[in-house]
C-alpha positions as CSV (number, residue, x, y, z in Angstrom):
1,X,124.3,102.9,102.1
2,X,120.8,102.6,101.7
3,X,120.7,100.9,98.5
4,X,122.9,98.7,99.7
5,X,120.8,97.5,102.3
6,X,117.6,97.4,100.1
7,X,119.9,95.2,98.0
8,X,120.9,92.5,100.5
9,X,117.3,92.9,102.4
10,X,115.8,91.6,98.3
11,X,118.1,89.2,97.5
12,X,117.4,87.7,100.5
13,X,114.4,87.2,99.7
14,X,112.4,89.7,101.9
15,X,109.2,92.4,100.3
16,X,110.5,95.8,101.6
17,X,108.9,98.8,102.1
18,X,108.6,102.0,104.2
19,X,107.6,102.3,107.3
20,X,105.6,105.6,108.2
21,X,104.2,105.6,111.8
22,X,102.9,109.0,113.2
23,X,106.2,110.5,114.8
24,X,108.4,109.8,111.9
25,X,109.6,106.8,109.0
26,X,111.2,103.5,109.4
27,X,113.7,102.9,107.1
28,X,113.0,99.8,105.8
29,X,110.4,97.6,106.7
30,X,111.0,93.8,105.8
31,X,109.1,90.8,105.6
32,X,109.7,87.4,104.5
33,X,106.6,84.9,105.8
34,X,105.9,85.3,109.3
35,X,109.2,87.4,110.0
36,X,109.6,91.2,110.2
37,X,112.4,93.2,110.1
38,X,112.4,97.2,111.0
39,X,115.8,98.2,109.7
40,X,116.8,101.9,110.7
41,X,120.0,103.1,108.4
42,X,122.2,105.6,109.6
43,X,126.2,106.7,108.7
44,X,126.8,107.9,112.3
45,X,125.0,107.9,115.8
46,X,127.1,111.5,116.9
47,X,124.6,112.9,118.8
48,X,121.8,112.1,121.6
49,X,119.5,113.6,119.3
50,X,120.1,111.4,116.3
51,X,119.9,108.5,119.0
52,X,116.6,109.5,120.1
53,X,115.1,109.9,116.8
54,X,116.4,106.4,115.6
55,X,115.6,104.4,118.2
56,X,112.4,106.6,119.3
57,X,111.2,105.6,115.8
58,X,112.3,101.9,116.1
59,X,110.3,101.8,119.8
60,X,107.2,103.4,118.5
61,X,106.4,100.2,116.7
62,X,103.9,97.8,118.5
63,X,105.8,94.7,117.5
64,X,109.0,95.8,118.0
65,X,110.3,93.1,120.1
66,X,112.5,94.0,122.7
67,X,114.4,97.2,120.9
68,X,117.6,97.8,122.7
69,X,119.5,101.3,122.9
70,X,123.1,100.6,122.7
Protein backbone atom coordinates (compact mmCIF):
# COMPACT_ATOMS: atom_id res chain seq x y z
CA UNK A 1 0.00 0.00 0.00
CA UNK A 2 2.70 2.16 0.65
CA UNK A 3 4.39 1.95 -2.56
CA UNK A 4 1.53 2.51 -4.11
CA UNK A 5 1.04 5.69 -2.60
CA UNK A 6 4.74 6.84 -3.07
CA UNK A 7 3.95 5.91 -6.62
CA UNK A 8 0.93 8.18 -7.30
CA UNK A 9 2.44 10.93 -4.73
CA UNK A 10 5.79 10.97 -7.71
CA UNK A 11 4.11 10.78 -10.66
CA UNK A 12 2.22 13.49 -9.66
CA UNK A 13 4.82 15.31 -9.60
CA UNK A 14 5.50 15.85 -5.77
CA UNK A 15 9.44 15.43 -3.83
CA UNK A 16 8.51 12.95 -1.02
CA UNK A 17 10.12 12.13 1.98
CA UNK A 18 9.72 11.14 5.58
CA UNK A 19 8.47 12.90 8.15
CA UNK A 20 10.16 12.44 11.66
CA UNK A 21 8.79 14.83 14.38
CA UNK A 22 9.68 14.02 18.11
CA UNK A 23 6.60 11.68 19.09
CA UNK A 24 6.77 9.56 16.10
CA UNK A 25 7.07 9.53 11.80
CA UNK A 26 4.83 10.82 9.16
CA UNK A 27 4.35 8.68 6.50
CA UNK A 28 4.98 10.52 3.65
CA UNK A 29 5.74 14.01 3.46
CA UNK A 30 4.96 15.71 0.05
CA UNK A 31 5.69 18.82 -1.60
CA UNK A 32 5.12 20.16 -4.91
CA UNK A 33 5.95 24.25 -4.92
CA UNK A 34 4.25 26.05 -2.25
CA UNK A 35 1.90 22.86 -1.34
CA UNK A 36 2.44 20.26 1.38
CA UNK A 37 0.95 17.17 1.81
CA UNK A 38 1.35 14.93 5.26
CA UNK A 39 0.06 11.58 4.04
CA UNK A 40 -0.42 8.94 7.01
CA UNK A 41 -0.95 5.23 5.39
CA UNK A 42 -2.73 2.81 7.27
CA UNK A 43 -4.71 -0.81 6.21
CA UNK A 44 -7.14 -0.41 9.16
CA UNK A 45 -8.14 2.20 11.89
CA UNK A 46 -9.48 -0.98 14.50
CA UNK A 47 -8.55 0.50 17.50
CA UNK A 48 -8.54 3.96 19.55
CA UNK A 49 -5.09 3.40 19.82
CA UNK A 50 -4.06 3.18 16.31
CA UNK A 51 -6.42 6.42 15.92
CA UNK A 52 -4.46 8.26 18.36
CA UNK A 53 -1.21 7.45 17.02
CA UNK A 54 -2.23 8.46 13.43
CA UNK A 55 -3.85 11.33 13.90
CA UNK A 56 -1.70 12.37 17.14
CA UNK A 57 1.16 12.26 14.64
CA UNK A 58 -0.72 14.15 11.79
CA UNK A 59 -1.69 16.99 14.69
CA UNK A 60 1.83 17.37 15.99
CA UNK A 61 2.79 19.15 12.90
CA UNK A 62 2.84 23.03 13.06
CA UNK A 63 1.27 23.46 9.56
CA UNK A 64 -1.01 20.99 9.72
CA UNK A 65 -4.00 22.88 8.73
CA UNK A 66 -7.07 22.02 10.20
CA UNK A 67 -6.47 18.00 10.83
CA UNK A 68 -9.80 16.49 11.35
CA UNK A 69 -10.43 13.03 13.38
CA UNK A 70 -13.05 11.22 11.61
Amino acid sequence: MENVIFHHLVTQGFKVTIGILRSGEIDFVATRGEQTLYVQAVYLLASEDTITRIFGNLRGIRDNGDVKHP
